[in-house]
C-alpha positions as CSV (number, residue, x, y, z in Angstrom):
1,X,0.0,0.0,0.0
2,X,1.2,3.3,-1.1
3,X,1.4,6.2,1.1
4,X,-0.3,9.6,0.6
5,X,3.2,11.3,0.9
6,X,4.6,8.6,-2.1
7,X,1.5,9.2,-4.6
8,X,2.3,13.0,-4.4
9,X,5.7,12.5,-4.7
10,X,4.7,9.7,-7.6
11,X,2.9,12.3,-9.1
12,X,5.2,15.1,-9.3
13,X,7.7,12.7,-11.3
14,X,4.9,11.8,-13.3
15,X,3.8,15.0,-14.4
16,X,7.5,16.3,-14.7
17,X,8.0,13.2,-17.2
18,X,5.1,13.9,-19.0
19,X,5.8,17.7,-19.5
20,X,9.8,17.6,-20.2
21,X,8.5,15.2,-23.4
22,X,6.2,18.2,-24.4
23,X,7.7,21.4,-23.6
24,X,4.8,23.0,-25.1
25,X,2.6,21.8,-22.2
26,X,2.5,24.3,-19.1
27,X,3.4,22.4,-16.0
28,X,3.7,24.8,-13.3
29,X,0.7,25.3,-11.8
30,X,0.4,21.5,-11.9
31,X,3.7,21.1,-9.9
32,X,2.4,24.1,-7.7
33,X,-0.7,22.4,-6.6
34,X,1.0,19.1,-5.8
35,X,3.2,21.2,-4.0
36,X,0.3,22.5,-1.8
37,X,-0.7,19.0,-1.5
38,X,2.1,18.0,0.0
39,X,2.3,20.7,2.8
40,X,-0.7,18.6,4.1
41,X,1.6,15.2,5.0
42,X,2.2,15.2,8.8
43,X,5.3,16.4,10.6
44,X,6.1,13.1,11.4
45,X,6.5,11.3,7.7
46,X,8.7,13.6,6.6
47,X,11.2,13.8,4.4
48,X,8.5,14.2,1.7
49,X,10.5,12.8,-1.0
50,X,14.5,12.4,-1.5
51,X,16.8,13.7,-3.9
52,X,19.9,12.0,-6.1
53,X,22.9,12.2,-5.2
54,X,21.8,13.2,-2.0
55,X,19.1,15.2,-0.2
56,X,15.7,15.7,0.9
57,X,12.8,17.9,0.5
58,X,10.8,18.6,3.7
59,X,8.5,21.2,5.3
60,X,8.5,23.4,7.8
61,X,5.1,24.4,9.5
62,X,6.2,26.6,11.8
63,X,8.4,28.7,8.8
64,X,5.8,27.8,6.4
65,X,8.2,27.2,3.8
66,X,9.8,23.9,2.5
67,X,13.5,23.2,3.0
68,X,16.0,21.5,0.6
69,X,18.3,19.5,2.5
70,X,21.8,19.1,0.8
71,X,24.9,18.3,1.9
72,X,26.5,21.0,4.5
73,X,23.1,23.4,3.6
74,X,19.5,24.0,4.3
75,X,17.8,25.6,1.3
76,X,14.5,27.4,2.6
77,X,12.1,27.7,0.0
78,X,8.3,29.5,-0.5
79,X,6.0,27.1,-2.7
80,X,6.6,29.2,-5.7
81,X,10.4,29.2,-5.4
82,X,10.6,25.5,-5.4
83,X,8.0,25.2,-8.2
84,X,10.4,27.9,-10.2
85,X,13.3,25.7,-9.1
86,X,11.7,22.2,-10.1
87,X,10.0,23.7,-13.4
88,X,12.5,26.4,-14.8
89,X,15.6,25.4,-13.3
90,X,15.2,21.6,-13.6
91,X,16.3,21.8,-9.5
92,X,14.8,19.2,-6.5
93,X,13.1,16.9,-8.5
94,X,12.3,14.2,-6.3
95,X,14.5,10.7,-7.6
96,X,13.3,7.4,-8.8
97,X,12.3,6.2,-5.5
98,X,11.7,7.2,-2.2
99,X,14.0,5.6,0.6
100,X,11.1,4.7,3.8
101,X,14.3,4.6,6.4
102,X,15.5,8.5,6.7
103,X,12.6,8.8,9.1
104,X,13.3,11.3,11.8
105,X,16.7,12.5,9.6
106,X,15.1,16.3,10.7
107,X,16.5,16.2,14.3
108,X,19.7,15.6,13.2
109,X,20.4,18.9,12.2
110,X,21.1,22.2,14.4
């Protein structure tokens, strides 16, 4: 059974598949909406998705704002900054799969 958190983050690949084949189709308030879907996933199964080589997208209720977790650096991020970064920039796109065991990686930062 698939989580709510994996069928958004399913979909967003999905509809950033479908739309770099077509760059005629407009995808961004597509990827905006399952952004704002994805605010909605409780605190607690977070990292919403992960990136390649290494990272994770998460967010932050109390900032309202998602943060990009790379290596040595936190990105915080509005909604329509990571849909620019995702749609325009080709940035955070969540990878082929999402890895269930970096539960509870949030507390390990400062």
């Amino acid at each position: 059974m698939t989580s709510r958190k994996e069928a958004l983050a399913e979909r967003l690949r999905e509809t950033i598949a479908v739309c770099s084949r077509d760059e005629d189709l407009p995808f961004w308030g597509e990827v905006f909406v399952l952004l704002h879907e994805m605010k909605k996933v409780p605190a607690g199964e977070m990292p919403l998705y992960e990136l390649e080589p290494a990272g994770e997208v998460v967010y932050d209720r109390q900032r309202r704002s998602f943060i990009v977790r790379v290596p040595d650096m936190d990105i915080v991020m509005k909604d329509a900054e990571l849909a620019d970064a995702i749609v325009k920039k080709g940035l955070f796109r969540p990878c082929s799969g999402i890895s269930p065991g970096r539960q509870g990686a949030e507390g390990s930062r400062g």
